[in-house]
DSSP file (Angstrom, degrees, kcal/mol; ACC not computed):
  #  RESIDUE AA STRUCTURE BP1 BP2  ACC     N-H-->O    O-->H-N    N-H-->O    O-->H-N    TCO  KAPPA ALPHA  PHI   PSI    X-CA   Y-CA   Z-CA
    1    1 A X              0   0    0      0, 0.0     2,-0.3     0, 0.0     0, 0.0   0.000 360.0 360.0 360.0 142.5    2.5   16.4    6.5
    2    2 A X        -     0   0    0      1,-0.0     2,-1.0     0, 0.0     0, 0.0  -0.831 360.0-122.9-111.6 121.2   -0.6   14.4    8.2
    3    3 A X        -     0   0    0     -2,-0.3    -1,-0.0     1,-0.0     0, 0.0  -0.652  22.7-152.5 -59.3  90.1   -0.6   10.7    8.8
    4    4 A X        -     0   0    0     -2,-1.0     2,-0.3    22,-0.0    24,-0.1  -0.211  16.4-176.5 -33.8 139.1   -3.5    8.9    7.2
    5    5 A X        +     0   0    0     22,-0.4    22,-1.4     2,-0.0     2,-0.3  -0.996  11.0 170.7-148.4 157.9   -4.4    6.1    8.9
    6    6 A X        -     0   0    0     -2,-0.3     2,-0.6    20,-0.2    20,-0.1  -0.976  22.4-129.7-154.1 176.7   -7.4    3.0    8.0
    7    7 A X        -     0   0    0     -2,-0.3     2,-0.5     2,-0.0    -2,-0.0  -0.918  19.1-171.9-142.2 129.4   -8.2   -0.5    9.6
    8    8 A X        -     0   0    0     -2,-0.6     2,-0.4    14,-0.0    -2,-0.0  -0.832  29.6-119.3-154.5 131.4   -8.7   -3.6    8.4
    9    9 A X    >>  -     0   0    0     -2,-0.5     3,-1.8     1,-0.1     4,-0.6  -0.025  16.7-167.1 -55.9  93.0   -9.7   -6.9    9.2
   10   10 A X  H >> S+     0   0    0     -2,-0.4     4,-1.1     1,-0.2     3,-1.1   0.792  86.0  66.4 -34.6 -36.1   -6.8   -9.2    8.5
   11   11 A X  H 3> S+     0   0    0      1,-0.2     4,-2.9     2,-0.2     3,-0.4   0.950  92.4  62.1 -66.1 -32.1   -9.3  -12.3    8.9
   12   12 A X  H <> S+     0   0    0     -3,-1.8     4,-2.5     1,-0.2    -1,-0.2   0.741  96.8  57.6 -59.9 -13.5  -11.2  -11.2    5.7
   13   13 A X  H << S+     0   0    0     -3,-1.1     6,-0.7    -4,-0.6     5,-0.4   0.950 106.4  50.5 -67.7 -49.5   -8.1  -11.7    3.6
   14   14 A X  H >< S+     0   0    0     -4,-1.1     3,-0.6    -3,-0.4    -2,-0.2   0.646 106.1  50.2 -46.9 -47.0   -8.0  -15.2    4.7
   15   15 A X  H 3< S+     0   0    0     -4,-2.9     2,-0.5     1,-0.3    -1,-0.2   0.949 105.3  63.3 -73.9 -47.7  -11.6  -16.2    3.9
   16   16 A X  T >< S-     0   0    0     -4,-2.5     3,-0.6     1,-0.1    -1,-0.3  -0.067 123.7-101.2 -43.6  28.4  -11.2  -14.6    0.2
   17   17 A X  T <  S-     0   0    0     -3,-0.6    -3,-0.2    -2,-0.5    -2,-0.1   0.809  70.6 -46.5  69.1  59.0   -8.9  -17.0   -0.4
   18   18 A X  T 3  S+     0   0    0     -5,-0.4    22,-0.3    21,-0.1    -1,-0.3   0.588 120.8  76.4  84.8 -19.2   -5.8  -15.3    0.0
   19   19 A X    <   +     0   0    0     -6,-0.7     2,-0.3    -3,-0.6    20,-0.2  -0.832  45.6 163.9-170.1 115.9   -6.6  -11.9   -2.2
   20   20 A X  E     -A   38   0A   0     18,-1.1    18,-1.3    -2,-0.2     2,-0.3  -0.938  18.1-161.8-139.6 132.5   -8.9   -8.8   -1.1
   21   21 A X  E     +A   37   0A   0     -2,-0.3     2,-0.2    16,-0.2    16,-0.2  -0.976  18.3 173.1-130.2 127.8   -9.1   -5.2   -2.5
   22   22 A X        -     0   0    0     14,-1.2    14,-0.2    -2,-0.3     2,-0.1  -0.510  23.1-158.3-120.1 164.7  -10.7   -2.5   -0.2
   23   23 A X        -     0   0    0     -2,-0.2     2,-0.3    12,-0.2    12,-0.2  -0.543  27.3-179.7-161.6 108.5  -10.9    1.1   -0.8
   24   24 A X  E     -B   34   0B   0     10,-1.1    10,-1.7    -2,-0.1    -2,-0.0  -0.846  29.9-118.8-125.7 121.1  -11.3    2.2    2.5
   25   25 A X  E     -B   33   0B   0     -2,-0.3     2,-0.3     8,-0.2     8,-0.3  -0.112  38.5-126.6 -42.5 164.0  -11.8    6.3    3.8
   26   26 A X        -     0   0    0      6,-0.7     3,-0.4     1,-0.1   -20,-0.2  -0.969  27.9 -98.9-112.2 165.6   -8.8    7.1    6.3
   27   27 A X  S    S+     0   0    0    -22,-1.4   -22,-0.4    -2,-0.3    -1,-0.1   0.150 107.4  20.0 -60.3 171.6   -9.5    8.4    9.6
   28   28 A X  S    S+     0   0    0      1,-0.1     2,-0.3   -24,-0.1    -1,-0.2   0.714  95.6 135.0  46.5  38.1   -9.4   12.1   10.3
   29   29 A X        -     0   0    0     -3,-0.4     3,-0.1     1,-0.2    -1,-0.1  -0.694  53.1-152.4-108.1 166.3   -9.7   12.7    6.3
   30   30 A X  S    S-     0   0    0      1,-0.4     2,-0.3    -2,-0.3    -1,-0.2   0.576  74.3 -27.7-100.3 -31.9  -11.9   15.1    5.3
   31   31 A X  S    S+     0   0    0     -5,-0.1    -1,-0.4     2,-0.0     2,-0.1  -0.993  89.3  78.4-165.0 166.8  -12.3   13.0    1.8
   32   32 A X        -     0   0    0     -2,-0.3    -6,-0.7    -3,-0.1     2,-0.2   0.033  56.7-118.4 103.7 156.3  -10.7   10.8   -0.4
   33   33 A X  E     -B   25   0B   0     -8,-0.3     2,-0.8    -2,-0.1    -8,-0.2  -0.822  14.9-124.8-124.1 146.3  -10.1    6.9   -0.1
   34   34 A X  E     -B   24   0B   0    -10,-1.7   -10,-1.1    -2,-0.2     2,-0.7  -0.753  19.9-129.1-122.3 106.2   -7.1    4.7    0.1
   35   35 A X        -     0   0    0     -2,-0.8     2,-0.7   -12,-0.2   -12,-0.2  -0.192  29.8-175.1   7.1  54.8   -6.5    1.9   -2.2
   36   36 A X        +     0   0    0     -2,-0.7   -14,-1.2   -14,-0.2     2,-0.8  -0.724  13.4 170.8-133.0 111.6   -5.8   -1.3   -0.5
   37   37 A X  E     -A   21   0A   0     -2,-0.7     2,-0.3   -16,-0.2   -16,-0.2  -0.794   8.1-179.0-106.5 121.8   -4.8   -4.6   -1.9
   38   38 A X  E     -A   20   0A   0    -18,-1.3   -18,-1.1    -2,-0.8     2,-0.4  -0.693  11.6-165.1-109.8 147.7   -3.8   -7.2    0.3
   39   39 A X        -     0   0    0     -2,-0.3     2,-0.8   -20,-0.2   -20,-0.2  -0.867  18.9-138.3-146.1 110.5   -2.6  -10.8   -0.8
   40   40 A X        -     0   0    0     -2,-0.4     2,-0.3   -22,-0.3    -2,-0.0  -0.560  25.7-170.2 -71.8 117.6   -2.4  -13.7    2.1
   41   41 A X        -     0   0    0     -2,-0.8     2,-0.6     3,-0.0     3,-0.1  -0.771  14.2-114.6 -76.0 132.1    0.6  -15.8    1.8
   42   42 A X        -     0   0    0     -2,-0.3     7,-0.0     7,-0.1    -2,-0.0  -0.587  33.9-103.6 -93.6 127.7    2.0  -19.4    3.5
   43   43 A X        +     0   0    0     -2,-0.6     2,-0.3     2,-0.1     0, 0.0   0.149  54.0 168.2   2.0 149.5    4.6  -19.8    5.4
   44   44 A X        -     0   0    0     -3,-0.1    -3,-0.0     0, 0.0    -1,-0.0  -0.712  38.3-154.1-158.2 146.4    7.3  -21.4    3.3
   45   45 A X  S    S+     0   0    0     -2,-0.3     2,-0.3     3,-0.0    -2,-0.1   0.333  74.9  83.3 -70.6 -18.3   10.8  -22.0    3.7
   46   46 A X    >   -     0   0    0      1,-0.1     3,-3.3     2,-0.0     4,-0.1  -0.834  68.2-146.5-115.0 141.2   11.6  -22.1   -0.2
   47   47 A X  T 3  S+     0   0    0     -2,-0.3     3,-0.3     1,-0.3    -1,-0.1   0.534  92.5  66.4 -99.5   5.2   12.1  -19.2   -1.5
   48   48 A X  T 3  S+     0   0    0      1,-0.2    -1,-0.3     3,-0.1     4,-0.1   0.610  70.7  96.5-108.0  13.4   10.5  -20.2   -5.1
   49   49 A X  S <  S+     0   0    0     -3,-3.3     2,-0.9     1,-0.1    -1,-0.2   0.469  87.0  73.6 -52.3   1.7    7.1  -20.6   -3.2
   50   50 A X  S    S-     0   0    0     -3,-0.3     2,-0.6    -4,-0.1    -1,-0.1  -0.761  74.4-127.3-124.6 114.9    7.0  -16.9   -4.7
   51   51 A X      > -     0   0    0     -2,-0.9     5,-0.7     2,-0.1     4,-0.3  -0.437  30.1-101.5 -92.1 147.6    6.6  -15.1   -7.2
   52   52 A X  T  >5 -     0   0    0     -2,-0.6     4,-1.5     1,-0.2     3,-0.3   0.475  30.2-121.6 -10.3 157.4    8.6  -12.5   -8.7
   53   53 A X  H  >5S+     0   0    0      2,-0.2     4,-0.5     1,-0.2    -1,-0.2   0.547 111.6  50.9 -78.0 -12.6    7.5   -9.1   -8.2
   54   54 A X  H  45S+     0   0    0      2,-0.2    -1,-0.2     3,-0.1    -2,-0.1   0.350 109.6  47.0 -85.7  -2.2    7.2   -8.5  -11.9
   55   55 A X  H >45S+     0   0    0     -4,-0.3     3,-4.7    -3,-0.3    -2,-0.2   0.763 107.4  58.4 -88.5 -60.7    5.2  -11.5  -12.5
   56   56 A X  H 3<<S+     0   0    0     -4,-1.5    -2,-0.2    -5,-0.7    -3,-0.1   0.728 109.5  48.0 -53.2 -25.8    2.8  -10.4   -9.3
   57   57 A X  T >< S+     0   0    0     -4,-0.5     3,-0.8     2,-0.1    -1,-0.3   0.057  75.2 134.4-101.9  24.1    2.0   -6.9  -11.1
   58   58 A X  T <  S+     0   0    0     -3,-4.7     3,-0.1     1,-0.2    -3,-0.1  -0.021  80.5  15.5 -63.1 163.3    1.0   -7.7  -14.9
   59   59 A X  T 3  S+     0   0    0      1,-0.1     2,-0.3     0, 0.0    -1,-0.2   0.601 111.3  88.9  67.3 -19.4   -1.6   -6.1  -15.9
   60   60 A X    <   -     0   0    0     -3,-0.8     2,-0.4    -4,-0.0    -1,-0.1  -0.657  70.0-130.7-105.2 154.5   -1.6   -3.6  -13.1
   61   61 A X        -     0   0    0     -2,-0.3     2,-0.4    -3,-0.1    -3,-0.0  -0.831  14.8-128.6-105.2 158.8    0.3   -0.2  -13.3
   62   62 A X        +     0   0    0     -2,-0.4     3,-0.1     1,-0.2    -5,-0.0  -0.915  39.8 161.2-126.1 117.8    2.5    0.8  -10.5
   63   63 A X        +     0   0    0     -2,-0.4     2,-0.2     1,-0.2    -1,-0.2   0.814  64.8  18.4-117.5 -61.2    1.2    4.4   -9.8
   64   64 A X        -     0   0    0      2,-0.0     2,-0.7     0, 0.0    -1,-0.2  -0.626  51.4-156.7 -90.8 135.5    2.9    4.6   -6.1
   65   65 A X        +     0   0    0     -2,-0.2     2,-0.3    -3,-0.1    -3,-0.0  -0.972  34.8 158.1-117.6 164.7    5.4    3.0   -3.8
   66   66 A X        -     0   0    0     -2,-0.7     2,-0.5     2,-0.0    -2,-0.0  -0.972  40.3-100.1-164.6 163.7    4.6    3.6   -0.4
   67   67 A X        -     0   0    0     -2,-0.3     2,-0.2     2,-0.0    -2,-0.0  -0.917  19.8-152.4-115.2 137.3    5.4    2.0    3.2
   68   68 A X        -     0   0    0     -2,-0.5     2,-0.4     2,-0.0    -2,-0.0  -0.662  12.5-175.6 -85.6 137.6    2.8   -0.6    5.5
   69   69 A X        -     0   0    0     -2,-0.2     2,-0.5     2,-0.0    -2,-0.0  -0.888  15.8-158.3-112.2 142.4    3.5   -0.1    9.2
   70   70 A X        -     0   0    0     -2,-0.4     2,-1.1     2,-0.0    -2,-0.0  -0.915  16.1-159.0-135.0 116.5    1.3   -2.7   10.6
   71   71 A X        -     0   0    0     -2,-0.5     2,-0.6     3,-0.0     3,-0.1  -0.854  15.5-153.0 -86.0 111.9    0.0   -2.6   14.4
   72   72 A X        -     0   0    0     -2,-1.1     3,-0.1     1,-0.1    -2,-0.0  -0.741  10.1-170.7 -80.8 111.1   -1.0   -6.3   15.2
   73   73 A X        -     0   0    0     -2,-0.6     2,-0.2     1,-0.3    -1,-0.1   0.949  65.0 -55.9 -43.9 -59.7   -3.7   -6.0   18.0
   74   74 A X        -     0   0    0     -3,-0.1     2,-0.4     2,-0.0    -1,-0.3  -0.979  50.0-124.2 171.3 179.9   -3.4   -9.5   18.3
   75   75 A X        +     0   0    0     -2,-0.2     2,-0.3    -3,-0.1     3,-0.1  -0.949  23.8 163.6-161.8 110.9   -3.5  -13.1   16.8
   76   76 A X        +     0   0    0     -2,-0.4    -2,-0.0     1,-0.2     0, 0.0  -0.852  63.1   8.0-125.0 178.9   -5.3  -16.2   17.4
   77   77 A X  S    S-     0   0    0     -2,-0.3     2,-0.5     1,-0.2    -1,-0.2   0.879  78.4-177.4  35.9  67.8   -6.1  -19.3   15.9
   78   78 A X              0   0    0      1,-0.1    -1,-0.2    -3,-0.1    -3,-0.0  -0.830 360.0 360.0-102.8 138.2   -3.7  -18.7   12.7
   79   79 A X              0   0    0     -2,-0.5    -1,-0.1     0, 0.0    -2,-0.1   0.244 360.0 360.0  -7.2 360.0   -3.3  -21.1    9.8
């Protein structure tokens, strides 16, 4: 099986406000696009800054579960 791979610019989540959906090629694909919704969250200590994981997906259908590895390049100036 062949790792897919795509990149994307963390800061653009941040300027939406918090909530970005890409559909973005991955590299070395011959076709097809990958899905990617990302949703910035803040720091908290309390844990009822959040909500549920059944709240956060109404409306939406859960077609995959799948795993993020994230390489961070690097990180300045963060919120």
């Amino acid at each position: 099986m062949k790792c897919l791979s795509v990149e994307a610019d963390i800061s653009t989540i941040i300027v939406q406000q918090g909530n970005v959906e890409w559909w973005l090629p991955p590299e070395n694909a011959k076709s097809g696009q990958i899905n990617l919704r990302c949703t910035w969250f803040t720091l908290t200590a309390k844990p009822e800054d959040l909500s549920s994981p059944d709240q956060a997906i109404i409306g939406e259908e859960m077609l995959v579960t799948a795993a993020l590895f994230v390489k961070l390049d690097s990180a300045k100036n963060l919120p």
